[in-house]
C-alpha positions as CSV (number, residue, x, y, z in Angstrom):
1,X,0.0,0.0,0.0
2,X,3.3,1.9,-0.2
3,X,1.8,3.3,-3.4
4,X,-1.7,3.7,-5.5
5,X,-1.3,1.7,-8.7
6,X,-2.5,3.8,-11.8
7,X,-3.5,0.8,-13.7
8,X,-5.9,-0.2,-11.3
9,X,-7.2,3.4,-9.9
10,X,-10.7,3.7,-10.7
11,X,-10.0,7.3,-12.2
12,X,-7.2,5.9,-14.9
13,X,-9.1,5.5,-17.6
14,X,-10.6,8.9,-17.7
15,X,-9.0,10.6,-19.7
16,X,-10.1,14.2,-19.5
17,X,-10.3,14.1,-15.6
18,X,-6.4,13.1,-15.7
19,X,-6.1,16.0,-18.2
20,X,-7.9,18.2,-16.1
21,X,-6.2,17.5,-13.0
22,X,-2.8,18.2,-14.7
23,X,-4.2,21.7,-15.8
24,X,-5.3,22.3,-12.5
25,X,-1.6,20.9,-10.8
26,X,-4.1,19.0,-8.7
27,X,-3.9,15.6,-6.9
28,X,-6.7,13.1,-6.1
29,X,-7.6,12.9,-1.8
30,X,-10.0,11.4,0.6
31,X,-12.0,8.8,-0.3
32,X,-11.2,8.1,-3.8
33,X,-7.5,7.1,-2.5
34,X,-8.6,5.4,0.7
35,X,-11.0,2.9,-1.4
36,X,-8.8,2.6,-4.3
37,X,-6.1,1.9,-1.9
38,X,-8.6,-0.7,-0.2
39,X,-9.9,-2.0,-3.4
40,X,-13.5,-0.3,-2.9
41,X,-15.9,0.7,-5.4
42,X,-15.0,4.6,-5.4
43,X,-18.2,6.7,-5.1
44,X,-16.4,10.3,-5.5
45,X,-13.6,12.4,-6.7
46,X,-12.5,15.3,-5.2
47,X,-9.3,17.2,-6.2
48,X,-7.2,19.5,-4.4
49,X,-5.2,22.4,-6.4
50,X,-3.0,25.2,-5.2
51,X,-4.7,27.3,-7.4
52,X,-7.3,29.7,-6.6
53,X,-11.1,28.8,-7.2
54,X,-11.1,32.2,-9.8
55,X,-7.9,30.4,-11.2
56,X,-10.1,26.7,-11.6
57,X,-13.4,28.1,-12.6
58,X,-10.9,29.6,-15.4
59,X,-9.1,26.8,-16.4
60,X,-12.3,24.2,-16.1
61,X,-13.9,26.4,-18.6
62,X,-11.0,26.7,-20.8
63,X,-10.7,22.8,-20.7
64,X,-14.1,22.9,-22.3
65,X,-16.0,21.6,-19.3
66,X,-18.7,23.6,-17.6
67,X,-17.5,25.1,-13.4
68,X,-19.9,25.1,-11.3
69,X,-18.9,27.1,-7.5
70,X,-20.6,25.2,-5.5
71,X,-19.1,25.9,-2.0
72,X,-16.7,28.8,-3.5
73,X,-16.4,30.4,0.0
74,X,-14.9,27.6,1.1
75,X,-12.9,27.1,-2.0
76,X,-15.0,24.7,-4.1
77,X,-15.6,24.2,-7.6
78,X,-17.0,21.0,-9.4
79,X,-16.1,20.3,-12.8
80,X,-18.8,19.0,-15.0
81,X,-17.4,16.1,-17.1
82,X,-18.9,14.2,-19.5
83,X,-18.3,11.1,-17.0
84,X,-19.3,12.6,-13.8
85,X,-18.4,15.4,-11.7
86,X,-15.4,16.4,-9.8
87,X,-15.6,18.6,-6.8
88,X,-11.9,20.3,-7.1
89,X,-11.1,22.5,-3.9
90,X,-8.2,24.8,-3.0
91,X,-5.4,24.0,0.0
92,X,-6.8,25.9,2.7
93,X,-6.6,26.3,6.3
94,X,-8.7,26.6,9.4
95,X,-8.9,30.7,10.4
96,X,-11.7,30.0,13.1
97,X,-14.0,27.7,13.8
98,X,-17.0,27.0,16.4
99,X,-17.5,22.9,16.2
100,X,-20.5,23.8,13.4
101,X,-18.7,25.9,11.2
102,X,-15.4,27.4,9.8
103,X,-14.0,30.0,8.2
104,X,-11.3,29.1,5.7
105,X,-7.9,31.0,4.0
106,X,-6.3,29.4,1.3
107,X,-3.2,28.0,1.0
108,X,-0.8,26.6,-1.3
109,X,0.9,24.2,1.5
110,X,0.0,20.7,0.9
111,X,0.9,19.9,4.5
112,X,-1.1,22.4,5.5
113,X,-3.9,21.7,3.6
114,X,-3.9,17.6,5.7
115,X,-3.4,19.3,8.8
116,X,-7.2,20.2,8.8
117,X,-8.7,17.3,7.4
118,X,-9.9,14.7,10.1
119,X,-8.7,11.1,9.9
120,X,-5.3,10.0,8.9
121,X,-6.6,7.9,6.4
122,X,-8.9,10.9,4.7
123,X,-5.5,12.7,4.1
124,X,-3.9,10.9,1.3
125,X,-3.3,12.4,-1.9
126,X,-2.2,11.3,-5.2
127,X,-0.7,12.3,-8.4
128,X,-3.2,11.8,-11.1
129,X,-0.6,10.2,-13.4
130,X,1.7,8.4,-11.6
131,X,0.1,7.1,-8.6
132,X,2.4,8.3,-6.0
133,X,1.1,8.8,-3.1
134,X,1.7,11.6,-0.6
135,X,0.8,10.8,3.5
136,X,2.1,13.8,6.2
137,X,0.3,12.2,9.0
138,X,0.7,8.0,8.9
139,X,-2.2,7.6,7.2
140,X,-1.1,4.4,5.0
141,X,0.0,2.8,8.5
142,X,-3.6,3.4,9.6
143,X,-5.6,2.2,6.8
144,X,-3.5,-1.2,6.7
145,X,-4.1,-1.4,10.8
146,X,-7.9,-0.9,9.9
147,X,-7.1,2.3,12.5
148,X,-9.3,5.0,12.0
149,X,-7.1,8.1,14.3
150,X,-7.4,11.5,14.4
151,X,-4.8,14.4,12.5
152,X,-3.2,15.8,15.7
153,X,-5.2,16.6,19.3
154,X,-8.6,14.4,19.1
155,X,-9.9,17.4,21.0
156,X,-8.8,19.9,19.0
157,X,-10.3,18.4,15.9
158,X,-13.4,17.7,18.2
159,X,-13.6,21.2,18.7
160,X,-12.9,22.7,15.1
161,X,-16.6,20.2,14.0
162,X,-18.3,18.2,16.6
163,X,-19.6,15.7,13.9
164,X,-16.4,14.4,13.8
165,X,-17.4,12.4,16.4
166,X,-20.2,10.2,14.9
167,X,-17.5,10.4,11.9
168,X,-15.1,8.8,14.1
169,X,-17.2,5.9,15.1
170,X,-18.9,5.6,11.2
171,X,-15.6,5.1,9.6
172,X,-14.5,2.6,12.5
173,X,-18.0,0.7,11.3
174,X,-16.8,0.9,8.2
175,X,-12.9,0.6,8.3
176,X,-12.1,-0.1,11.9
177,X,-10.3,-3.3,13.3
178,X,-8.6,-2.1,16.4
179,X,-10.0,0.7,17.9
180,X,-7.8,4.0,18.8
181,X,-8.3,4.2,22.4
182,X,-7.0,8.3,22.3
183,X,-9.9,9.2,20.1
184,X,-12.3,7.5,21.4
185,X,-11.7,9.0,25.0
186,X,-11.7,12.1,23.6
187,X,-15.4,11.3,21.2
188,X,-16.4,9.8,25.0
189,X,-15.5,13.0,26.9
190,X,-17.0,15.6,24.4
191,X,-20.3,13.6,23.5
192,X,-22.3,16.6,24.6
193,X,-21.4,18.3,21.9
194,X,-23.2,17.0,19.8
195,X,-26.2,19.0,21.2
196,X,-24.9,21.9,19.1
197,X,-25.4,20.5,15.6
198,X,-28.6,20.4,13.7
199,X,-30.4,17.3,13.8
200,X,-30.1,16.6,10.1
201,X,-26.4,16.6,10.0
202,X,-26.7,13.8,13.0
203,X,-29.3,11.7,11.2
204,X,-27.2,11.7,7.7
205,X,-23.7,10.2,9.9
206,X,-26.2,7.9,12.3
207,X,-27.5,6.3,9.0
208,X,-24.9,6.2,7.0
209,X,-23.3,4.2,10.0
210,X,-26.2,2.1,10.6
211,X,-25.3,0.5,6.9
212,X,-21.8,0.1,7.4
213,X,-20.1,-3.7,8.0
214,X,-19.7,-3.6,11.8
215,X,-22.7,-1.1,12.5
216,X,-23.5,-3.6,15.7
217,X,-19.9,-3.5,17.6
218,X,-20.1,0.2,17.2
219,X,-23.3,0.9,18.2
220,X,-22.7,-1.0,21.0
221,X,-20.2,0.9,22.0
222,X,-21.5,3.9,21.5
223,X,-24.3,3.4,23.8
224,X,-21.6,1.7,26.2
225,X,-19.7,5.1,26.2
226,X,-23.0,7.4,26.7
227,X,-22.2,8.9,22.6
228,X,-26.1,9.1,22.0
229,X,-27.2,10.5,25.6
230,X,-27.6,14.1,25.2
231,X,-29.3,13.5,21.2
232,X,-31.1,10.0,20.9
233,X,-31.4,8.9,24.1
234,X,-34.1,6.0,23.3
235,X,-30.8,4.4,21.9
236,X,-29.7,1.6,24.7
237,X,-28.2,-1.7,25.0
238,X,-31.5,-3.4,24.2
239,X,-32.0,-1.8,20.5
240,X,-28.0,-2.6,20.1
241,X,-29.2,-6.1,20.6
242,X,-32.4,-5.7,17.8
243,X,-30.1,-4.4,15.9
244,X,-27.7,-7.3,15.6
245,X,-31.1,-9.7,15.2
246,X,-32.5,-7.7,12.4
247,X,-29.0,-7.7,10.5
248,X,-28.3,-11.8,10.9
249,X,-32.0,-12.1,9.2
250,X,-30.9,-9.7,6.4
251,X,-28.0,-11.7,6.0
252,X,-30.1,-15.1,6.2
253,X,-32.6,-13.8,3.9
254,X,-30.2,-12.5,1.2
255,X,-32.2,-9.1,1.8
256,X,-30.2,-5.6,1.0
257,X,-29.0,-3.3,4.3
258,X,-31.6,-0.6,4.8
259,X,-30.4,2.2,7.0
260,X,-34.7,3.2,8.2
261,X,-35.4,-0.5,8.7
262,X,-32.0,-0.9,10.8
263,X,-32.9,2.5,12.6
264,X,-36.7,1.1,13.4
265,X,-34.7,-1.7,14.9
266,X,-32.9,0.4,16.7
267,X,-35.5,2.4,18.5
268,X,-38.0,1.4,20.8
269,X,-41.4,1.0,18.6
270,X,-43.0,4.0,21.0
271,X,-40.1,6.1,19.8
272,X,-40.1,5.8,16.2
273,X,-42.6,9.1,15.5
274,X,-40.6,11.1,18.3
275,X,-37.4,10.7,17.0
276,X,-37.9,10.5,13.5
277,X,-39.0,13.8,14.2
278,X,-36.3,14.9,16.0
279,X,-34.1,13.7,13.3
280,X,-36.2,15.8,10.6
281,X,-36.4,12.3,8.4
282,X,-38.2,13.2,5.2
283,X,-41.6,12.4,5.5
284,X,-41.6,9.5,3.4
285,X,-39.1,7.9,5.7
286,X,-40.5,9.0,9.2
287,X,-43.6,7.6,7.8
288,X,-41.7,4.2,7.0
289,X,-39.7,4.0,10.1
290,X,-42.7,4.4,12.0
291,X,-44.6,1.6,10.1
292,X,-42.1,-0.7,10.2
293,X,-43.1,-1.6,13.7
294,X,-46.4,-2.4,13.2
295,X,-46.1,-6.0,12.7
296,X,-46.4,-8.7,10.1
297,X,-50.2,-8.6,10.1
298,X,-52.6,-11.8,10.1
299,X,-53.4,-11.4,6.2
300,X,-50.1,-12.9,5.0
301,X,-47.0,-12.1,3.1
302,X,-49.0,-11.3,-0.5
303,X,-51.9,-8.9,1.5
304,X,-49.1,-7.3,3.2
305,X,-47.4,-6.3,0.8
306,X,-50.0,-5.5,-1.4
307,X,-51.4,-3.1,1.3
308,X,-48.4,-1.2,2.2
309,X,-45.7,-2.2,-0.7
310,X,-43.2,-5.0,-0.8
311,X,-40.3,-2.6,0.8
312,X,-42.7,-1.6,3.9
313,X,-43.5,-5.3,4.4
314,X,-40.1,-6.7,4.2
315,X,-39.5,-4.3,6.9
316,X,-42.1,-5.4,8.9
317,X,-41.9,-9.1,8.5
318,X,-37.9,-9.2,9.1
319,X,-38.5,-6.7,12.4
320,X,-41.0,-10.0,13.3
321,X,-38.9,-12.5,12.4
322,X,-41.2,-13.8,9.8
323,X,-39.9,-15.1,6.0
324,X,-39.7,-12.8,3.1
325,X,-38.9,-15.1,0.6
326,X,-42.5,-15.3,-0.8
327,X,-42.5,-11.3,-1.6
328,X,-39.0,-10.3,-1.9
329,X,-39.1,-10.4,-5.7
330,X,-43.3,-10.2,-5.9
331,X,-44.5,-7.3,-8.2
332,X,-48.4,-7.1,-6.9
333,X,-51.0,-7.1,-9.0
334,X,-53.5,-4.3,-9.9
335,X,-57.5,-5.2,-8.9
336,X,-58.7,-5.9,-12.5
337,X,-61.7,-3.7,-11.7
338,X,-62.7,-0.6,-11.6
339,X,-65.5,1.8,-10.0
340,X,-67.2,2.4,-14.1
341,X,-67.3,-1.7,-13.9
342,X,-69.7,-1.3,-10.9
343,X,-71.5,1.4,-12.2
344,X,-72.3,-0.6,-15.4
345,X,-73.9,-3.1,-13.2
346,X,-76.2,-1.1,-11.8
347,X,-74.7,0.5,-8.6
348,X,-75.3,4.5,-8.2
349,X,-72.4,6.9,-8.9
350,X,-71.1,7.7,-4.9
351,X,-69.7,6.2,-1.9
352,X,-70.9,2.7,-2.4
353,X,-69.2,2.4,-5.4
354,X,-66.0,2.7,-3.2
355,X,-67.6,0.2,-0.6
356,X,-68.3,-2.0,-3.1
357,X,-64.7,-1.8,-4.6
358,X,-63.3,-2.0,-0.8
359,X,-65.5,-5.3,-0.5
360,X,-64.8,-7.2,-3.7
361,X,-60.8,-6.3,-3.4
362,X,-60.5,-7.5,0.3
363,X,-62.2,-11.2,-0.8
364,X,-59.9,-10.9,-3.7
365,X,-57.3,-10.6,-1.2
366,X,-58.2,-13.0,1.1
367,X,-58.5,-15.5,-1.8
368,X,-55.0,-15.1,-3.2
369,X,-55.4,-12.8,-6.3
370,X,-57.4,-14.5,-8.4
371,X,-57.8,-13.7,-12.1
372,X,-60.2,-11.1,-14.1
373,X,-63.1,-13.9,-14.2
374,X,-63.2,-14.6,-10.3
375,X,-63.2,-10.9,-10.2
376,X,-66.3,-10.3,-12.5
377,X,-68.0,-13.6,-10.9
378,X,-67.1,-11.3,-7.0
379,X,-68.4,-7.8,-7.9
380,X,-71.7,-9.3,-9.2
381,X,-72.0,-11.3,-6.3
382,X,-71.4,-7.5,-4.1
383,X,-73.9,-5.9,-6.3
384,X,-76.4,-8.5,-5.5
385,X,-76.2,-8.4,-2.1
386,X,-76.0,-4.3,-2.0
């Protein structure tokens, strides 16, 4: 891991991007060296230049690509390649900060430029050619110890952006082997901090980690070292335990992790509306996470998940400990009738048409879907009896 083969970066074979980067005397850092260096699928590519943003935005364009400056206080432009965009950000430097936010000068100091980053192994950089790989803190020693440390004082860096701390504990769910016992006193000690940062900063790192490999051992010691007190305090040693139920049952089932079904576990069912929100879930998923505790039903698989969607009844029926295997690849089926059907049999335009329809769907339910001719032979049975 001395150094990042070219040949097998996931960014090699794009061509402009490695052109671009050499216009903009940038190297690739963070994640996309970290996975590549692991051998992970590589999600994004970020860039850091000693140029000025008014010097990229210039130089993007005149590459024939379109800059957008999208965080260009803090010195961020993203390139808009034919192949997906770049985010390419100058060297900079903390001036202040308040644990939520910071203000930023630029910098052309590589070193510098690592010094504020977070993790050892989120400051890596490499050429965009040749692969070489430049590390001022020990990341590379890190990464290959599955050690996820802080750059410097743990309380410093604590104190520049408090989510560093559910940062610390989501890359040791995702990276971690042996835990650094320096950082995590110091995530222990300044827990409370978390209090200061909105809730939807929190919810984006707590479910991001709830999908990661070893999302169990950390939660569990999260909630060992009082981490989610002072935020989620419904989070205790008894969801930790759901939690490593619901995952072996995914795993059992062949079912995909799902960060809201793994957070439903989590919680205690009373909890799920107050917390999700708390969090400030979208609606769609505050609505789902508090569903998914609502049990298997007495219907079956099929009705379930014709009633509330194969998704929502996976969740439900893997939070019960019940099979999915009957719906996990089901498409279900559309009633073959409709309210002009039982109209043109004789029913009144109004609400008993929808009584009717309510009627002849549940028995169609109930009987396992039948086809269009069991339907037809149902409603005229409802309008005969209405």
């Amino acid at each position: 891991m001395g150094g990042l083969n070219p040949v097998t970066a996931p960014w090699v074979e794009r061509a402009e991007l490695i052109a671009l980067a050499q216009r903009l005397e940038a190297r690739f850092v963070g994640g996309a060296v970290r996975d590549s260096l692991l051998g992970h699928a590589v999600a994004d590519i970020d860039l850091a230049t000693p140029l000025s943003p008014e010097t990229v935005i210039e130089r993007v364009r005149d590459s024939g690509f379109k800059p957008v400056p999208t965080g260009i206080a803090h010195g961020t432009v993203t390139a808009v390649l034919p192949d997906g965009p770049v985010e390419v950000t100058t060297l900079r430097r903390d001036v202040s900060t308040d644990g939520r936010h910071a203000v930023v000068a630029f910098t052309d100091d590589w070193r510098e430029d690592a010094a504020r980053r977070d993790f050892t192994m989120n400051a890596l950089y490499a050429d965009p050619a040749s692969g070489e790989l430049f590390d001022y803190f020990g990341g590379l020693d890190d990464l290959k110890a599955g050690r996820v440390r802080f750059i410097g004082d743990p309380l410093q860096r604590i104190a520049e952006d408090h989510l560093r701390i559910l940062r610390f504990f989501r890359f040791h769910a995702r990276f971690g082997q042996a835990v650094d016992e320096v950082g995590l006193e110091a995530c222990t000690r300044r827990a409370n901090d978390l209090m200061a940062l909105s809730r939807e900063r929190i919810a984006a790192e707590l479910l991001k980690l709830l999908v990661a490999p070893r999302a169990v051992p950390v939660i569990a010691l999260m909630v060992e070292r009082g981490i989610f007190r002072a935020v989620i305090p419904e989070i205790d040693a008894e969801g930790a335990a759901r939690l490593a139920v619901l995952m072996e049952r995914e795993g059992t089932a062949g079912v995909a992790p799902d960060a809201i079904r793994r957070l439903a576990a989590l919680l205690p069912p009373q909890a799920a509306e107050a917390v999700g929100a708390r969090l400030k879930l979208s609606n769609l998923d505050r609505k789902r996470l508090i569903a998914a505790t609502a049990g298997p039903g007495d219907e079956g698989p099929h009705a379930l998940a014709y009633r509330v969607g194969v998704a929502g009844a996976v969740d439900r029926l893997l939070l019960a400990g019940e099979p999915v295997d009957a719906i996990r690849d089901w498409t279900p089926p559309t009633l073959p009738l409709t309210g002009g059907a039982l109209v043109a049999r004789g029913i009144g335009k109004g609400p008993e048409v929808a009584r009717l329809l309510r009627q002849v769907e549940s028995r169609w339910i109930a009987e396992g879907f039948p086809d269009a001719a069991r339907v037809g032979e149902l409603a005229d049975a409802a309008v005969a009896q209405a």
